[in-house]
Each structure stands twice: as structure tokens, then as C-alpha cells.
C-alpha positions in Angstrom: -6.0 9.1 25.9 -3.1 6.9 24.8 -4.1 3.9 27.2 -7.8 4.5 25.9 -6.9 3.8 22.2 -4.3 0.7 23.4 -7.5 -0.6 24.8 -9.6 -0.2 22.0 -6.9 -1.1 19.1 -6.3 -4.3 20.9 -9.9 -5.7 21.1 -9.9 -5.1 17.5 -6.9 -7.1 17.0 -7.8 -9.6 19.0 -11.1 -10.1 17.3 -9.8 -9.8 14.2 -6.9 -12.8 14.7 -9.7 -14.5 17.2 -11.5 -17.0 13.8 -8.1 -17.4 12.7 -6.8 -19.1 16.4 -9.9 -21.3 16.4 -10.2 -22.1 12.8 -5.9 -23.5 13.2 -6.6 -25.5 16.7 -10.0 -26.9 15.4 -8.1 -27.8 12.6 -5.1 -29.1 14.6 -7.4 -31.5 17.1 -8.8 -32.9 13.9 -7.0 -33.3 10.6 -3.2 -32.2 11.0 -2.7 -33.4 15.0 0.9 -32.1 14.4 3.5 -31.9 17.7 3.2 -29.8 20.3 5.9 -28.1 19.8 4.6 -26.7 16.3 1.7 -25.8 17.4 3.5 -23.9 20.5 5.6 -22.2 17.2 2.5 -21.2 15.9 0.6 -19.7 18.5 3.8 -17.9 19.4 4.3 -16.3 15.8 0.5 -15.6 16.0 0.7 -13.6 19.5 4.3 -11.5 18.4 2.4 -10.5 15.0 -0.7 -9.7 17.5 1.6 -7.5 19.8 2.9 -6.1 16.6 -0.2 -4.9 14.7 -1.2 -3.5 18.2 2.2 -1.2 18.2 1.7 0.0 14.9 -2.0 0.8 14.8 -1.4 2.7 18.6 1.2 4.4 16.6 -0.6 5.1 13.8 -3.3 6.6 15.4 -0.9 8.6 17.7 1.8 9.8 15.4 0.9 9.2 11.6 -2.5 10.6 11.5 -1.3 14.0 13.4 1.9 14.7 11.9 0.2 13.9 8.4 -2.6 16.0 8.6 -0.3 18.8 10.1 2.3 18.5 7.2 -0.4 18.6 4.5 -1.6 21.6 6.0 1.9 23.2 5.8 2.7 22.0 2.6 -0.9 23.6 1.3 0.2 26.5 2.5 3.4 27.0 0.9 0.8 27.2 -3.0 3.8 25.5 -5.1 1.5 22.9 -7.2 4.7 21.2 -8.8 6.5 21.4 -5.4 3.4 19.0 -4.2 3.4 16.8 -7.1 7.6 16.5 -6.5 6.9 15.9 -2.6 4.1 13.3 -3.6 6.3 11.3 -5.8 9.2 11.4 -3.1 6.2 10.1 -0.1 5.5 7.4 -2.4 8.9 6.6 -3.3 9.7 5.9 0.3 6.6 4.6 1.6 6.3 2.1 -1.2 10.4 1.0 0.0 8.7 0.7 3.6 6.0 -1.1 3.0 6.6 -4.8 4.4 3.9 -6.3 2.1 5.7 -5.1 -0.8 8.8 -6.9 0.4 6.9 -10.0 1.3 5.8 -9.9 -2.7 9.1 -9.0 -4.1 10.6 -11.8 -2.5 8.4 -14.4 -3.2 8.5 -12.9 -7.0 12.6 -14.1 -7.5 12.1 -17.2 -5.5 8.8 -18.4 -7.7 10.9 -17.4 -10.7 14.2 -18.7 -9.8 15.7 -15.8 -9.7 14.6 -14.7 -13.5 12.8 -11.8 -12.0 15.2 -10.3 -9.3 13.5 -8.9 -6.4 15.0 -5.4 -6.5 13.6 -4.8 -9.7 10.9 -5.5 -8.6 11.2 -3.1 -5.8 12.1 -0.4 -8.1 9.6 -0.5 -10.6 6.6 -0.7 -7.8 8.5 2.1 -6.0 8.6 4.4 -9.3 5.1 3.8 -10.3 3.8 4.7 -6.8 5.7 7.8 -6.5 4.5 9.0 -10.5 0.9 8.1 -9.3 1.4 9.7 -5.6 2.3 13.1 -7.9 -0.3 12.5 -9.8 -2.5 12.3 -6.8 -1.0 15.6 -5.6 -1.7 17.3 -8.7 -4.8 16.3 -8.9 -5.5 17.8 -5.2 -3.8 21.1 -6.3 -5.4 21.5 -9.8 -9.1 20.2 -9.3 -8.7 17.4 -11.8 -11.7 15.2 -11.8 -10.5 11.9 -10.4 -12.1 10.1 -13.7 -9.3 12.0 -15.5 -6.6 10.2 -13.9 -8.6 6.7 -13.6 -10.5 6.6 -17.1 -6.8 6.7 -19.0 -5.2 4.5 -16.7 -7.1 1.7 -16.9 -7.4 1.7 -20.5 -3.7 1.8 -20.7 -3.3 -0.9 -18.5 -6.0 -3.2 -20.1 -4.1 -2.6 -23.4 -0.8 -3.3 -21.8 -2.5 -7.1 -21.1 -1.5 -7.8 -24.5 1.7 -7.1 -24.7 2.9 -8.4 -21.1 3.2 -12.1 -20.5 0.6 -14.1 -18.5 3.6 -14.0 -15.5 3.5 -10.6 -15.1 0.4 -9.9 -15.3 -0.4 -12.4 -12.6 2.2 -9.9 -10.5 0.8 -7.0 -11.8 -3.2 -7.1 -10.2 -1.6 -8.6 -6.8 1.1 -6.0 -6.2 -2.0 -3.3 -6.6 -3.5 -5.1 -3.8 -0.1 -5.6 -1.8 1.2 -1.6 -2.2 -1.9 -0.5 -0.9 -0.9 -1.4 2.7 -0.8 0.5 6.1 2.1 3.2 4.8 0.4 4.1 1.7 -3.5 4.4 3.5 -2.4 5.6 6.7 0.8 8.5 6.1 0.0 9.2 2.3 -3.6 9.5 1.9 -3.5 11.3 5.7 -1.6 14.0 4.0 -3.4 14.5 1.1 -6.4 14.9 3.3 -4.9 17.5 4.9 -3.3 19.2 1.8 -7.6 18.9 0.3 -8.4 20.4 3.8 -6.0 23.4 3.5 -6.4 24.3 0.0 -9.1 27.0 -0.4 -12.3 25.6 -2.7 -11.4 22.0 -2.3 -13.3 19.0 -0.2 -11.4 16.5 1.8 -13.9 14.3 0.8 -14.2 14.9 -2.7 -10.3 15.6 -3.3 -8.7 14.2 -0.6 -10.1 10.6 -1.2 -9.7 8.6 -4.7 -5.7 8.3 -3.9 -5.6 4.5 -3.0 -7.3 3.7 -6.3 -4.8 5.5 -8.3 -2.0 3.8 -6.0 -3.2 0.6 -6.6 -3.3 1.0 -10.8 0.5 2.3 -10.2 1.8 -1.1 -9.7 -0.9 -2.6 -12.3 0.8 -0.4 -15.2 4.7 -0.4 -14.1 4.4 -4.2 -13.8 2.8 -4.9 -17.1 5.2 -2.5 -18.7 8.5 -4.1 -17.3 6.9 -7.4 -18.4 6.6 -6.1 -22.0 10.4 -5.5 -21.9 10.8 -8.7 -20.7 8.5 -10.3 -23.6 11.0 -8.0 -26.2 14.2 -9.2 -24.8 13.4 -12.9 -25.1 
């Protein structure tokens, strides 16, 4: 079973990273025609990432996805709504931290700024944010909120909050929605809910289970913006 999905996830891999390989050697034989030895650099980065993606989908699929669904079925069981929403905010808490995207922005954040914006602030106010909508998420999952609830006010909020944030942060703001939502969040988080939607008697996994990735990725929308109003009132 395990060797079937290897099989499978690295075809898909390789497919996927397959335009890229031809798109960088086309455009090495006739516009850059850099040394060999970059080139040999490149394709070397390109297979370890390949080999990498093809670990952590196999384990993914293997471990995330089980143990997920599993845990949200427990944690349905247990009926403590606030307990949930308290859980939710720690998951996203700690998959937000372990998210290597997030990182990758964070970084790039203090060394585009010069250091103005420091990069665990960053962290910590795209951590929060996920972990108050994660809750959210769960609450909405234990309660029967409609989802429109949760999205209507939040992007009101954070359409208001674009004029009192500065164009830099705002700038951060819509591409750190885009970064958090990366493998941890969609694969471990939303997993769980589904299971929690799939235990909880009277609710859909589809219909409740579902709608968490758009409320992650306002979370970092609406944190962002706010921290860049501070900023705006302290200079």
C-alpha cells in the first residue's frame, strides 16, 4: 500500500516540477548559457526539493490524514465546544510556527525592510491570528455557525483596516494569506476538522468541515493590517 502511493506521489511530482526543468535548460541553451557548474547547482537543488516534496506528501498521506481524522473523531467525542475552539487555536498556533512558507515570508519581510519589520514579529502576529481563526473554525464546527457569519464580518473588517494600515503592510498582509495556507494548515488542520464535522451528530463534513482554509487565509490578512496600523500610530 505504502510502495503503491510512493509510486503514485512521485509521478505527480515529477510532472509537476517536469515544465519547470525544461522551461530553466531551454532557457539556459539560449539566453543565460551560464557555467556548468550552476547549472549542475540547480538541477541538484531542484532533485533534493523533488525527493523532499515526495517524503512529505508519502507522509502526509500515511500519517497526517489518519491520525487527523482519528483525533477529530476523539476530540468530537469528548462534546466540550470551548475545549475545541481552545485546541483549534493551539493547532494553529503550532502549525502556523511549522509552516516553512511562513518562514520563507517572515524572513524576506526584515531583510526587504532592513530590519524595520523584525521577522519574529512577524511570526507572532501570523501565528496568533491563525490560532484565533483556527478557534473560530472549531466553533463554528461545534455550534452550526453559518460560514458567512465568520467570512461576511471579516472581510469588511479587513477592507476597512486598508485605510488605516500603510501600503507596506498591506502588500504583506494579502501574500501571507496565500503563504499560511500551506501543506500544515490544509493537510493536519482542516484533516481534523473534517473529522471533528464527521463525528459530531447533525453536522456534514462537507458542509462544516470545509470553509476552514478561507477563514485561515483572512487570519493573516487582518493581524497584518492591524500591526501595520500600530506601526502607522507610532511614527
Amino acid at each position: 500500500m505504502i510502495f503503491r502511493q510512493l509510486w503514485t506521489i512521485t509521478g505527480e511530482v515529477l510532472l509537476a516540477l517536469a515544465p519547470l526543468v525544461i522551461f530553466f535548460l531551454v532557457f539556459q541553451a539560449v539566453y543565460a548559457k551560464r557555467p556548468f557548474s550552476f547549472v549542475r547547482q540547480v538541477l541538484t537543488g531542484t532533485a533534493l526539493a523533488a525527493a523532499g516534496l515526495i517524503l512529505f506528501l508519502l507522509g502526509v498521506q500515511v500519517g497526517f490524514f489518519p491520525v487527523a481524522r482519528e483525533m477529530g473523531a476523539a476530540l468530537a467525542a469528548l462534546d466540550r465546544p470551548f475545549l475545541l475552539m481552545g485546541l483549534g487555536f493551539l493547532f494553529g498556533l503550532l502549525a502556523t510556527i511549522a509552516e516553512p512558507a511562513v518562514w520563507v515570508l517572515c524572513g524576506q519581510v526584515e531583510r526587504a525592510s532592513g530590519g524595520y519589520i523584525p521577522e519574529k514579529l512577524i511570526l507572532v502576529v501570523l501565528s496568533l491570528g491563525v490560532g484565533i481563526f483556527v478557534a473560530l473554525g472549531m466553533g463554528r464546527v461545534s455550534f452550526g455557525w453559518p460560514l458567512y457569519y465568520l467570512l461576511l464580518p471579516g472581510y469588511i473588517l479587513a477592507i476597512i483596516l486598508i485605510f488605516f494600515s500603510s501600503r507596506t503592510f498591506i502588500a504583506i498582509a494579502f501574500d501571507a494569506g496565500a503563504v499560511v495556507t500551506g501543506p500544515m494548515i490544509v493537510t493536519f488542520v482542516m484533516a481534523l476538522v473534517v473529522g471533528i464535522a464527521g463525528a459530531i451528530e447533525g453536522r456534514d463534513p462537507i458542509l462544516d468541515g470545509f470553509g476552514l482554509v478561507a477563514l485561515v487565509a483572512l487570519a493573516p490578512i487582518i493581524s497584518v493590517m492591524i500591526l501595520g496600523f500600530f506601526f502607522e500610530r507610532k511614527e
